[in-house]
N, CA, C and O atoms as a GROMACS GRO file, in nm:
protein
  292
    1UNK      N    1  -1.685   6.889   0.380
    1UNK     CA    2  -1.716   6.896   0.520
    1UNK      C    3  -1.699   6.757   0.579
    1UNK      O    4  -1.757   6.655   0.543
    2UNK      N    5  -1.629   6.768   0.656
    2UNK     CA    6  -1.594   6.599   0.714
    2UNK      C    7  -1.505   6.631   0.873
    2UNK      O    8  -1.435   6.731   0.889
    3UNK      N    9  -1.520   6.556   0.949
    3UNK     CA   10  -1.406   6.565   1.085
    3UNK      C   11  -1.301   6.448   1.042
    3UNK      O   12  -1.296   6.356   0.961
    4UNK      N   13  -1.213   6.511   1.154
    4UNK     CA   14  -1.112   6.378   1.165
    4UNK      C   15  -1.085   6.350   1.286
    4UNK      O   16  -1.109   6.431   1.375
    5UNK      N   17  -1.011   6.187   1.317
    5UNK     CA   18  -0.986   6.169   1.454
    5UNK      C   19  -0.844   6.198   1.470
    5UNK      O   20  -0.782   6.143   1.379
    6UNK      N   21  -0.770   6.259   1.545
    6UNK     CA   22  -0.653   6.259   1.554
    6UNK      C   23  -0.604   6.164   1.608
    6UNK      O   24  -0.669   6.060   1.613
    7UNK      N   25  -0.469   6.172   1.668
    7UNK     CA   26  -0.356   6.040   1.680
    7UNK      C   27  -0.376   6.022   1.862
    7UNK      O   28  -0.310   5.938   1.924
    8UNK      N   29  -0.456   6.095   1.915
    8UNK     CA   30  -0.505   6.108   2.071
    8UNK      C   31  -0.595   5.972   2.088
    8UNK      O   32  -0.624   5.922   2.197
    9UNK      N   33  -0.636   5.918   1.953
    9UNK     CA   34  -0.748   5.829   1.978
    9UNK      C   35  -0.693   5.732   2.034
    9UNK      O   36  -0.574   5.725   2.003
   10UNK      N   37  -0.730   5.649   2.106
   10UNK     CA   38  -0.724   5.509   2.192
   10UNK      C   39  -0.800   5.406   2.156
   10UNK      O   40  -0.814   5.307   2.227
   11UNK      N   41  -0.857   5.421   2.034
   11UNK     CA   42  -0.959   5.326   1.980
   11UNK      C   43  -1.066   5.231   2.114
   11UNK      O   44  -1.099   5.115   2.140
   12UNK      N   45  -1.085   5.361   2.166
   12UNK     CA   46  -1.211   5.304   2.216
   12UNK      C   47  -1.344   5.228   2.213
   12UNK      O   48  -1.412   5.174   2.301
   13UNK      N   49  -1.359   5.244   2.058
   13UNK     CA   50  -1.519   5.174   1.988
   13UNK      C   51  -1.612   5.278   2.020
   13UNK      O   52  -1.730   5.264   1.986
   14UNK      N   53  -1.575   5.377   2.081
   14UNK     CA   54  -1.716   5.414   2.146
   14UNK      C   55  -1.810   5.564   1.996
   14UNK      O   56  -1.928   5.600   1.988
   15UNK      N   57  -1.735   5.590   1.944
   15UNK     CA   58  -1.783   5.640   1.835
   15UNK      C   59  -1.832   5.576   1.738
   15UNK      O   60  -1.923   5.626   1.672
   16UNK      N   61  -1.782   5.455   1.711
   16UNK     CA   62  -1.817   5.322   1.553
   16UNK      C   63  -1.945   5.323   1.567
   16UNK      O   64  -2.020   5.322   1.470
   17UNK      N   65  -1.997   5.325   1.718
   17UNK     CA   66  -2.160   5.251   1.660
   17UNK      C   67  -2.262   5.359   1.626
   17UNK      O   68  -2.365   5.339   1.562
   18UNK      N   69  -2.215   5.504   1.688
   18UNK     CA   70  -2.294   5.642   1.700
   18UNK      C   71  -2.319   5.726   1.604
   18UNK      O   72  -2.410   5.808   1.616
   19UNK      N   73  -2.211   5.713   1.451
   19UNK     CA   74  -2.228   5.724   1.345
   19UNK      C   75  -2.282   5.675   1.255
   19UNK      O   76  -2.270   5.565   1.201
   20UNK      N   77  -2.367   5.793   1.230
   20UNK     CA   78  -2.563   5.760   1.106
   20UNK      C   79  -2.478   5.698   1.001
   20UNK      O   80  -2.528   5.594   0.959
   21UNK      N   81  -2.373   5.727   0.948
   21UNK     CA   82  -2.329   5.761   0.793
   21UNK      C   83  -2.180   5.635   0.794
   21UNK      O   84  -2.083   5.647   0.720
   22UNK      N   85  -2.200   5.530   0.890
   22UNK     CA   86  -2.059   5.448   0.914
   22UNK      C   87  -1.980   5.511   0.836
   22UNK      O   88  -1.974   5.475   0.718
   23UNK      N   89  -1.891   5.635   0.888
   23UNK     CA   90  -1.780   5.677   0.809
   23UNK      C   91  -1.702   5.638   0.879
   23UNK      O   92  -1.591   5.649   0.827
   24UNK      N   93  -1.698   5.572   1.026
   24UNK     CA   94  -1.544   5.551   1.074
   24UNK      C   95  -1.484   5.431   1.057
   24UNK      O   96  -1.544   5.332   1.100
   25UNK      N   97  -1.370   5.415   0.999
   25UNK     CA   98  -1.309   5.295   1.022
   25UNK      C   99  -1.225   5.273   1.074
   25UNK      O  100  -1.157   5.375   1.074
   26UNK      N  101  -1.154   5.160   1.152
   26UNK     CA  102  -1.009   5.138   1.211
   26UNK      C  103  -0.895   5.102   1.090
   26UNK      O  104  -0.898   5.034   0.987
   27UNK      N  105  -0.797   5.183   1.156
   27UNK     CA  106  -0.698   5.178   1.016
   27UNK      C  107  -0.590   5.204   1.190
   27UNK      O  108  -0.629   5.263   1.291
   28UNK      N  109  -0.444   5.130   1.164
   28UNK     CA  110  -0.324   5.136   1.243
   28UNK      C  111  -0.281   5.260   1.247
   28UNK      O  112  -0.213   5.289   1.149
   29UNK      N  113  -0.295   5.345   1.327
   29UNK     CA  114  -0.301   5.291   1.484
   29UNK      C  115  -0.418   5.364   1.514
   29UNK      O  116  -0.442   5.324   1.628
   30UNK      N  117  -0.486   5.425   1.492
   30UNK     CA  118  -0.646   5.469   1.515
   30UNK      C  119  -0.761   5.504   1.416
   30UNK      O  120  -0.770   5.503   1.294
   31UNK      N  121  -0.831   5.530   1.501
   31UNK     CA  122  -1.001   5.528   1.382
   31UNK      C  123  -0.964   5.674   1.320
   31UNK      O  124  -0.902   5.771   1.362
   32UNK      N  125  -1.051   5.635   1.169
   32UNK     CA  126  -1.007   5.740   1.037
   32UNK      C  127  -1.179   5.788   1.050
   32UNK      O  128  -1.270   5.736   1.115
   33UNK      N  129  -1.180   5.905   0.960
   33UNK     CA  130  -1.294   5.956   0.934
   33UNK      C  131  -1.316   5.918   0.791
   33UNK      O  132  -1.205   5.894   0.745
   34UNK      N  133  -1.431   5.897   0.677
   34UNK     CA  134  -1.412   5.831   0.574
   34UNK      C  135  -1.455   6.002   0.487
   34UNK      O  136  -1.538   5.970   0.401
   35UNK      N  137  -1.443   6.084   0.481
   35UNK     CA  138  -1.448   6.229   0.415
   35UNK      C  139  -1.545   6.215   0.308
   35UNK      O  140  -1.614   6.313   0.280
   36UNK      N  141  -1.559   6.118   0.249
   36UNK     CA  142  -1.684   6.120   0.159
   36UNK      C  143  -1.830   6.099   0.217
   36UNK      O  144  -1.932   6.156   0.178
   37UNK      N  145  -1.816   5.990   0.334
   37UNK     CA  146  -1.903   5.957   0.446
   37UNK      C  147  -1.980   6.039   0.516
   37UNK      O  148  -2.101   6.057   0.526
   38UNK      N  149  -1.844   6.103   0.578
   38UNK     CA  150  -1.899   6.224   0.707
   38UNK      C  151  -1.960   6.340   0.668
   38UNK      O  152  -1.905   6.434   0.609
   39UNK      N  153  -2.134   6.328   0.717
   39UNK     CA  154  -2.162   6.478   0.724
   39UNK      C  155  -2.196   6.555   0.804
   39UNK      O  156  -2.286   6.638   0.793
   40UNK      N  157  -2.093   6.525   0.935
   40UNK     CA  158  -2.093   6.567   1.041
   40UNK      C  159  -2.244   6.550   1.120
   40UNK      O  160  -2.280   6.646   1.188
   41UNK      N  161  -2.300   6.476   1.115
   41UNK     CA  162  -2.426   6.431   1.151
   41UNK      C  163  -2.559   6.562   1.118
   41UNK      O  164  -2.674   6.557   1.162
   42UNK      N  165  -2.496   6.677   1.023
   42UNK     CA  166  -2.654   6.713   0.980
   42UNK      C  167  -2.751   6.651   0.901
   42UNK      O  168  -2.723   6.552   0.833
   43UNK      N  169  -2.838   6.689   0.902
   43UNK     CA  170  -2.968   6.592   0.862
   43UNK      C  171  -3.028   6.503   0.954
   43UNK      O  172  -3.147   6.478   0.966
   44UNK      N  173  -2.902   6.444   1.036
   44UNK     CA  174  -2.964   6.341   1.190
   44UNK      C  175  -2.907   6.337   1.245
   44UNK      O  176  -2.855   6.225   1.248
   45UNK      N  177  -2.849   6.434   1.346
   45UNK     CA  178  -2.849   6.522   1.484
   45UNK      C  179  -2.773   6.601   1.464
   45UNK      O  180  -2.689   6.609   1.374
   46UNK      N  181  -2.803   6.691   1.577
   46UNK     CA  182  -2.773   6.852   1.605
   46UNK      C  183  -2.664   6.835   1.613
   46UNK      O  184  -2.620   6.896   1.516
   47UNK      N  185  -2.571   6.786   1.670
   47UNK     CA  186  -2.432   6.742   1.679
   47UNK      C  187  -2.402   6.665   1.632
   47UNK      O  188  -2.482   6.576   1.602
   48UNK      N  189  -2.221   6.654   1.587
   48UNK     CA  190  -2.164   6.529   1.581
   48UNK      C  191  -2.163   6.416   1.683
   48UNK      O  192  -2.131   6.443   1.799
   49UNK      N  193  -2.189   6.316   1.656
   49UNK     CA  194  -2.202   6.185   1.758
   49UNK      C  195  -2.105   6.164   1.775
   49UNK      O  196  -2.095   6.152   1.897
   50UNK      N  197  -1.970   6.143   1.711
   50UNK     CA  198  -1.860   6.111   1.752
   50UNK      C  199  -1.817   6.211   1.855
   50UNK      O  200  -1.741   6.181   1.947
   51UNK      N  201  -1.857   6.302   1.842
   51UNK     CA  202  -1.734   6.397   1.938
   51UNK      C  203  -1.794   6.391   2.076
   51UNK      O  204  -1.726   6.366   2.176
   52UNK      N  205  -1.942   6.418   2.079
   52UNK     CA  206  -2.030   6.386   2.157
   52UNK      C  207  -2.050   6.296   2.255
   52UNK      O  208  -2.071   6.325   2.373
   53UNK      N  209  -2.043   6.168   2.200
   53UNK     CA  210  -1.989   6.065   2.278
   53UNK      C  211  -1.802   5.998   2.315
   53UNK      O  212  -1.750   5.900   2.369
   54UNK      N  213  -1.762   6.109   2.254
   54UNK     CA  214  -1.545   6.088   2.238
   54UNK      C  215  -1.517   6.076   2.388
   54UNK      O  216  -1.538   6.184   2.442
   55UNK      N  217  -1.471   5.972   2.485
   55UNK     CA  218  -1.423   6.039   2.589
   55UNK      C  219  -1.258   6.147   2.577
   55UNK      O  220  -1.228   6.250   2.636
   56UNK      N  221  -1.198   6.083   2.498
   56UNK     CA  222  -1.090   6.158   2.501
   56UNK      C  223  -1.083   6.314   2.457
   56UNK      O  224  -1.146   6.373   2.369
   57UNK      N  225  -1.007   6.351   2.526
   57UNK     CA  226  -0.993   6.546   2.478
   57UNK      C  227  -0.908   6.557   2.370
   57UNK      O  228  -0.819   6.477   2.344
   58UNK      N  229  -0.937   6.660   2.304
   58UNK     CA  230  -0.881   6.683   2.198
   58UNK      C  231  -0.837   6.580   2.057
   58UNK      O  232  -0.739   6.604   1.985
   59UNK      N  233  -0.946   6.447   2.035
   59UNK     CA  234  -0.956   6.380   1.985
   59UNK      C  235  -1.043   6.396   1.822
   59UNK      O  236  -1.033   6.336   1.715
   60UNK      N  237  -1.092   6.462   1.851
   60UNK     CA  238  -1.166   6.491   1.696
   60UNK      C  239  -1.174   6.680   1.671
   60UNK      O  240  -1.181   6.756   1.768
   61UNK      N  241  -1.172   6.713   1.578
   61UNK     CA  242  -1.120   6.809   1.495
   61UNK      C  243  -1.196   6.843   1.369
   61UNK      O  244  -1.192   6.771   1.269
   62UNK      N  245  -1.284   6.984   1.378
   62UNK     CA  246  -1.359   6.989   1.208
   62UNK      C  247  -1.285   7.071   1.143
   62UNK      O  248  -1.190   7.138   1.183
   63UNK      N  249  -1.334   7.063   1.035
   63UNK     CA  250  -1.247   7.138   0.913
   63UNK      C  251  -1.192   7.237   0.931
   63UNK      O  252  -1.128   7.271   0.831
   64UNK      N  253  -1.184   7.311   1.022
   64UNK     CA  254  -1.111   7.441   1.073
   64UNK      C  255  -1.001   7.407   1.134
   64UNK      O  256  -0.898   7.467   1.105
   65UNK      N  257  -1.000   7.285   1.249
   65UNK     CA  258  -0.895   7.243   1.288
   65UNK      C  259  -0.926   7.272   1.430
   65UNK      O  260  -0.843   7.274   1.521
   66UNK      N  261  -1.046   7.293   1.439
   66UNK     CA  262  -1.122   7.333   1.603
   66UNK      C  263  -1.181   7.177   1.663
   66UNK      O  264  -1.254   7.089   1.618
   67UNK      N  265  -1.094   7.202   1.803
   67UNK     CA  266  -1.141   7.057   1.864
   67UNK      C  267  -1.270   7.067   1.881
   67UNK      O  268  -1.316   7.181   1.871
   68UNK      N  269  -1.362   6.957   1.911
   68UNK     CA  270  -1.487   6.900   1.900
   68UNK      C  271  -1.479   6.911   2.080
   68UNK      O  272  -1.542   6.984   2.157
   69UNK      N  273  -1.402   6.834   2.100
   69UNK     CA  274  -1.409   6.785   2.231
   69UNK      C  275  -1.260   6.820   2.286
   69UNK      O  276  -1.156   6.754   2.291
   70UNK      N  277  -1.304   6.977   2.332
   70UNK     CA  278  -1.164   7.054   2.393
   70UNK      C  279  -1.125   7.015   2.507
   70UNK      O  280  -1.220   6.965   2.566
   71UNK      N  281  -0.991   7.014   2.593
   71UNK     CA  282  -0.952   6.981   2.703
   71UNK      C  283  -1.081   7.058   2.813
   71UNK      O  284  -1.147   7.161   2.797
   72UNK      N  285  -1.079   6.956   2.924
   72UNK     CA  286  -1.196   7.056   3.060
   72UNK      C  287  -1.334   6.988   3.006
   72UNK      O  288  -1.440   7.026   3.054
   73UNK      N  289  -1.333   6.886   2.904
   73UNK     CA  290  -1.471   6.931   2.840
   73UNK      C  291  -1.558   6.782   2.962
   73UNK      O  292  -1.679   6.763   2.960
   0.00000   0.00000   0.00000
């Protein structure tokens, strides 16, 4: 169970600090999810923080391949 950021990211920073579990890192040309890291923030919060706070649409993605943060959002 882990998300990922897709290639939409703009490396904003604005997810790095919101994650309990520092799974994100910057890697060229955008922020990675670390899959051993991420547990999608259960245990400490109801939601994922990254997607939560993502401004961009269609930027993060869970294991299904379902955006977090769909266009309109």
């Amino acid at each position: 169970m882990a998300l990922q950021i897709t290639q939409s990211c703009v490396n904003c920073w604005a997810c790095v600090d919101v994650c309990p579990n520092d799974a994100i890192f910057q890697d060229t040309p955008h922020f990675l999810i670390d899959d051993g890291k991420c547990t999608e923030c259960l245990g400490d919060h109801g939601v994922p923080q990254c997607a939560a706070i993502c401004p961009i649409e269609m930027a993060i993605v869970d294991e299904l391949g379902e955006f977090l943060n769909p266009p309109g959002r």
